[in-house]
C-alpha positions, 0 to 999 in steps of 0.5 A: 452420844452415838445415835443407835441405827434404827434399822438395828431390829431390835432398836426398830423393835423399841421405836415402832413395837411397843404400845407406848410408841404406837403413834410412831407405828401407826404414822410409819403404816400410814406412809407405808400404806399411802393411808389419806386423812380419811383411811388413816389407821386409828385404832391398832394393836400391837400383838407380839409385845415382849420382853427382849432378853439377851438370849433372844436378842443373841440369837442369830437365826431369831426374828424380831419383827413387828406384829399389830392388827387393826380394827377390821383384823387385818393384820401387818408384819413388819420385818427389817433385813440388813443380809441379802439370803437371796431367798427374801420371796420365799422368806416372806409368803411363809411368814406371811402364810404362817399369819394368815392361817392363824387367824382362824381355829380349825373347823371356822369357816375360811371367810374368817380369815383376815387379811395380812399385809407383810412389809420388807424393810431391806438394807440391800437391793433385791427387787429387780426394779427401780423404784425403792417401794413394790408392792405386790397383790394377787391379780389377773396375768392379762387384766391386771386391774382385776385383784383376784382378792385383797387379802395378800400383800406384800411390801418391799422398801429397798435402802440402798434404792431410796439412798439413790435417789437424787431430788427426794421430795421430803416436804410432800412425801411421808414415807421418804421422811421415815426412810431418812430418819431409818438411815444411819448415815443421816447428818445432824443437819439432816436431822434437824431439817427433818425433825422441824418438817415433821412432828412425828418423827420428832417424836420418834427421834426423841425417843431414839435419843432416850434408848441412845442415852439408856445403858441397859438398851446399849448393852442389848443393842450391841449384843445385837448388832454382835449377833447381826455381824456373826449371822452376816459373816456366816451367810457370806461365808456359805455364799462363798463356799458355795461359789467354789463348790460350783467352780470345783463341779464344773471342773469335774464336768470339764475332767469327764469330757475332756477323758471321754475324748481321750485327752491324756490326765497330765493335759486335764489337770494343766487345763482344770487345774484339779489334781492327778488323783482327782481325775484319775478318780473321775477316770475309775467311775468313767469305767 
């Protein structure tokens, strides 16, 4: 039976956002948020709970995150991100910003807005910094232990980063043992140690074994990872289209130099290896 990635949206969705796996969000928080025994989340709901048809499943500009609130309202978004956009800061404090200004109706006071905590989880490295988990709140430039407030936090777990690191410590840490079972590549000999070491994530490999097994979930799962394939080819393929737009612009900006200092257009086009009609063009909006 093939294990199906967890970082497949949809199956993380399966594994951490329905209310009868609960106990797998709330122990994936606890690590994500360093919770001790004594803040450990309770009580939490799950708010965006439904049903994942194929169409929604299929569409390649669709998100499917996970959405819970705890019993002081605070609210926590989770969102899994296998292509680089190179846009991954500005993606999260409008998401984070559209959940924010929901937490109140028009005309409430703005000391009813709640906190929203958003986490990143990253199949690609995207954080100038080593270490695989960041956080980021609002504090002071200079005094940086002054947190200007507590309602904006921003989580960002990098795989690739984690993947590196050589002397993991899996017996101490919690959020280490989620990102070995988060990983795909991950050995049955992995697995086993990691199961017998944790009795959560025992719990959610059971339930990963169950959607493997479940034919319907299959179906879903590989429509899925067909829509994650398409979205991946076609941001790959604007990246490079917009390379060569860039290399084909600098060109031009060379052309119009070399024309102002009266090169001859045979000369420009072995130099910029743009065609004579090109340049001949480039000539004609010169004058």
């Amino acid at each position: 039976m093939q294990r199906l990635r967890p970082l497949n949206d949809f199956i993380f969705k399966k594994l951490f956002g329905e209310t009868e796996n609960i106990d797998n969000l709330k122990s994936f928080l606890n690590a994500v948020l360093n919770k001790d025994k004594t803040q450990e989340l309770v009580e939490l709901e799950i708010i965006n709970e439904k049903e994942l048809t194929t169409d929604n499943i299929q569409d390649k500009k669709g998100i499917i995150d996970v959405l819970a609130k705890t019993s002081d309202g605070t609210n926590i978004n989770i969102e899994v991100q296998l292509t680089n956009q190179d846009n991954m800061d500005k993606r999260t404090l409008f998401y984070w910003s559209r959940i924010y200004s929901r937490s109140i109706v028009k005309g409430e006071d703005y000391s009813n807005l709640n906190k929203v905590i958003t986490i990143n989880i990253l199949d690609f490295n995207y954080i100038e910094l080593e270490k695989y988990h960041t956080t980021f709140t609002l504090r002071e430039n200079d005094n940086t232990e002054y947190k200007l407030t507590d309602i904006l936090e921003l989580h960002f777990i990098e795989m690739p980063k984690f993947k590196k690191i050589e002397n993991k410590n899996l017996e101490e840490d919690k959020l280490q043992r989620w990102m070995m079972f988060l990983r795909n590549d991950i050995s049955q000999e992995e697995l086993e140690v990691l199961i017998n070491m944790d009795k959560d994530i025992k719990k959610a490999e059971e339930k990963l074994e169950y959607l493997s097994s479940d034919p319907v979930t299959q179906e879903l799962y590989f429509e899925r990872e067909r829509a994650l394939h398409e979205k991946a080819n076609l941001i790959n393929t604007g990246i490079r289209q917009g390379i060569k737009q860039g290399i084909k612009q600098e060109k031009i900006e060379m052309a119009r130099k070399l024309l102002q200092n009266n090169f001859s257009v045979q000369m420009i086009v072995e130099l910029t290896e743009l065609t004579e009609e090109e340049i001949n063009e480039i000539k004609l909006e010169l004058h």
